[in-house]
N, C-alpha and C positions, 0 to 999 in steps of 0.2 A: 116535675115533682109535685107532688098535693098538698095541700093548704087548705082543710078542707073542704073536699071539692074541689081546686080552683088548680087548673093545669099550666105551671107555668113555662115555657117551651126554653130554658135557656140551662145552659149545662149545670147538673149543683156539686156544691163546693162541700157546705156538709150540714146535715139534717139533724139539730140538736133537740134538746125535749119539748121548747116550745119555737123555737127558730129555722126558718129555713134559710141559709146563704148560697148565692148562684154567683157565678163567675158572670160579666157583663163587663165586656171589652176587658182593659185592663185592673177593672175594677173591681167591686163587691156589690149585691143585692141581698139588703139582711130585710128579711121580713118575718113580721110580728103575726106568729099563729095566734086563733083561740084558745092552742093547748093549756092543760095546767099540766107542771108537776110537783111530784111531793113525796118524799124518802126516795127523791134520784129513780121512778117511776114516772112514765108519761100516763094520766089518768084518762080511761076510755069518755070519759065526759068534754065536752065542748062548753067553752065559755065563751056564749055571743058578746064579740065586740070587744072581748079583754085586749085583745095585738093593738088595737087602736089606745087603747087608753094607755098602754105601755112606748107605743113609739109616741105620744105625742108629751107622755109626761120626760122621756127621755130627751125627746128633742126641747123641751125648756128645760131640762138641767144641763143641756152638752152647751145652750147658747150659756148659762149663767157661771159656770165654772170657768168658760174657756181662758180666762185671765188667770189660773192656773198651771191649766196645760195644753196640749193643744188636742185637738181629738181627731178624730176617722170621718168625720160629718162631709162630703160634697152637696149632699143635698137631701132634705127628708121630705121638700114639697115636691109631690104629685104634679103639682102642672108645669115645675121645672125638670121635670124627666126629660129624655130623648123621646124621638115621637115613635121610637119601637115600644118602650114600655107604655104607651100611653095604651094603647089597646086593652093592658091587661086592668082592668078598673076597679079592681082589687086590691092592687097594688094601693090605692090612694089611703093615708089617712095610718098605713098600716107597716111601712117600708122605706127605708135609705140606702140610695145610693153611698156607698164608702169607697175609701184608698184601704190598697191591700197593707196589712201589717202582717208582720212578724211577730205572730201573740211569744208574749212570755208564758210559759205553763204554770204559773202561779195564781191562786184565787186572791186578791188583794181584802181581806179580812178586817173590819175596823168594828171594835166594839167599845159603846159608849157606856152601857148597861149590862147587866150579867142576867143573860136570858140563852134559852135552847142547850145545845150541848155545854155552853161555858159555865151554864150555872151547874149542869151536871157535874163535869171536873172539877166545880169548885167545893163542890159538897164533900167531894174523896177528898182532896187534895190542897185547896184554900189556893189553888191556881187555874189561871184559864191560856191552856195551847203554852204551858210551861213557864208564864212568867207569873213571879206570885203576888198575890192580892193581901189585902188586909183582912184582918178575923174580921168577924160580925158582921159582914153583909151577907141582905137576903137575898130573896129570888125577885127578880128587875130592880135591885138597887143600880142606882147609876154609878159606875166606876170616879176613882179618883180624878182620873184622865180616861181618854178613850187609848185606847191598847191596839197595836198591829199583830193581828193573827196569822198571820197565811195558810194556806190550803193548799196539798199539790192539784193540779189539774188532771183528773185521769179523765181517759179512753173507751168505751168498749165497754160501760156497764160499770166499771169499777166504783167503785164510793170514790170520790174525794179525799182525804185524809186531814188532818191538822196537821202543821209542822212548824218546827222551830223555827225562829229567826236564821240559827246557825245555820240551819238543812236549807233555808230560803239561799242564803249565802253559799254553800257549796253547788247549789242546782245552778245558778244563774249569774253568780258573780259577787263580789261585795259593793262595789259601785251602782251595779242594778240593783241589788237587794237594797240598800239605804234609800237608792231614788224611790223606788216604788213603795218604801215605807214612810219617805218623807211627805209623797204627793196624796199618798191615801189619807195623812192624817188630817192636810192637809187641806182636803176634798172632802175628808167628812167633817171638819170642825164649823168652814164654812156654809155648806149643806144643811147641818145641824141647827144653828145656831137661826138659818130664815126659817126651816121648820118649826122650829121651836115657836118661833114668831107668829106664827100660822095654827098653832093650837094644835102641832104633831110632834112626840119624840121619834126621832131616826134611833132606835136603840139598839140598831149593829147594822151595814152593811157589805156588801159587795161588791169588788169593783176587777177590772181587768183590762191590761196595758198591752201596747203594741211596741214592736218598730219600727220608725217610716224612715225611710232615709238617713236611716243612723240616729234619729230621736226617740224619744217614749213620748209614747200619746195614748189618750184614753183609748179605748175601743169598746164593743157590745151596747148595753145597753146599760144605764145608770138610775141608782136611785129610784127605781121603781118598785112596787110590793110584790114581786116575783124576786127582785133580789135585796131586800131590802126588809126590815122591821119596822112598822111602824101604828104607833101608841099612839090615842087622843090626850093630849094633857090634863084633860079636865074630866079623864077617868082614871087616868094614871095614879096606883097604890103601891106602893111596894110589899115585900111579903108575897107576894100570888103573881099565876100568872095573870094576864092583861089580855084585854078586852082588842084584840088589834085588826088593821085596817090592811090587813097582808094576809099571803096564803096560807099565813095560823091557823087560819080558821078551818081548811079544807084539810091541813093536819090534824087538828083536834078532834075532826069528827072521824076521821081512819084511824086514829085512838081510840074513839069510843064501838066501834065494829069486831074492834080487834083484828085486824086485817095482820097479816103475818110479816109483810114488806118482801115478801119472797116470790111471791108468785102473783100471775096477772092484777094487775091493777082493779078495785072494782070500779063500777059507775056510782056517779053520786047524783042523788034526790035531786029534786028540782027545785026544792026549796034550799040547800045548799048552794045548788047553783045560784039561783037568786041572791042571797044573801052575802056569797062571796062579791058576787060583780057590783053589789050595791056599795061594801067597803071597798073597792078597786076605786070607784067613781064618786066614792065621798072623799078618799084619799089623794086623786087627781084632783078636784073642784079647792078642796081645802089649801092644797100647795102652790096652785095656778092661779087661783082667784079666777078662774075661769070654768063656767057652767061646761059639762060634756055635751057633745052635740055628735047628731053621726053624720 
């Protein structure tokens, strides 16, 4: 399978918008494309060096949570691979080895702030994904509490959906639906809250859960600005949207094209590209207290 360019010789399991996972022994090989996407589109552009900046900001939030829950992690360094992967030296920097789960099809949805679709539904409705809100807030105000939204997980092109708690609860169980709403809120208050400390709102994420052996455990990727929102504090206004350090940006400007979200994705400038990988890597340096290096 391609990565691109890079041939990897091991069977694949499945080729998501920016992820490729291979089957290796008994296990998983998730590796971190350059891809972007954006309206559930993979964009014909390449972002040098974004897989990196996403497995390695993932790998400091899978080690910081883990007194949470337990995650998918056997290994994300490169030089503790087997010495078959070592050949592939691509793989470094960019890829983790994982234990197989049992994804739950649910998108685990936590929202801190009322931004993207939620502020939409709140305009109609004074609700966001059907639970209701208070009158008078704007657009990025910060919620009372952060609120669990879920998403079904679709297949084959489909959009995602929003769904109830209750539909959460018919799909998967009510003992899984409470876990999974317990551990996300859970995952993001803490999450949030060093953020915050660090001069970033988390102002909504994404997360998605497995089963290993009859447990739930994290899986994918975490906390990163592919699935994740995230705001500088000290531009943060409410009222408008916000100045953010995530793939808002490479949204807003397929806003400004007027791109139809229907047909072939286009390519983007090269100053966009620029400009997105610079918020990718102000947004990793800011959370890690550590400079990116390739």
């Amino acid at each position: 399978m391609h990565c691109t360019g890079e041939t990897i010789d091991l069977p694949i399991v499945h080729t998501g918008k920016v992820r490729d996972v291979y089957l290796f022994r008994n296990d998983l090989l998730i590796v971190a494309s350059d891809r972007i996407s954006a309206f559930d589109y993979v964009i014909p552009t390449i972002m040098p060096d974004k897989g990196k900046i996403l497995h390695k900001l993932s790998m400091f939030w899978f080690d910081f949570v883990k007194d949470i829950v337990p995650n998918h992690i056997i290994t994300g360094n490169f030089d503790k691979f087997p010495d078959e992967l070592k050949k592939y030296e691509y793989l470094r920097d960019r890829s983790m080895l994982v234990k197989k789960a049992e994804r739950v099809d649910i998108e685990c949805i936590v929202r801190g702030y009322l931004a993207g679709s939620g502020w939409k539904e709140y305009q109609k409705s004074k609700t966001v994904c059907g639970i209701v809100l208070p009158d008078g807030l704007k657009e990025s105000s910060k919620l009372p509490e952060p609120v669990f939204t879920p998403s079904s997980k679709e297949e084959g092109g489909k959009h995602d959906e929003n769904i109830s708690f209750e539909e959460t609860v018919k799909r998967v169980g009510e003992e899984t639906a409470e876990s999974l709403k317990k551990l996300s809120l859970a995952l993001y208050k803490k999450v949030s809250d060093y953020a915050f400390s660090k001069g970033i709102i988390m102002a909504d994420t994404k997360l998605e859960f497995g089963f290993h052996n009859g447990k739930l455990i994290l899986i994918d990727e975490i906390f990163t600005p592919d699935s994740s929102r995230f705001w500088e504090v000290e531009k943060y206004e409410e009222g408008k949207p916000q100045d953010s350090l995530d793939k808002q940006y490479v949204r807003d400007y397929l806003e400004t094209i007027k791109w139809d979200k229907s047909s072939p994705a286009p390519v983007l400038p090269k100053k966009v590209v620029k400009k997105t990988m610079k918020k990718y890597t102000s947004a990793y340096e800011k959370l890690t207290g550590k400079k990116f290096k390739l």
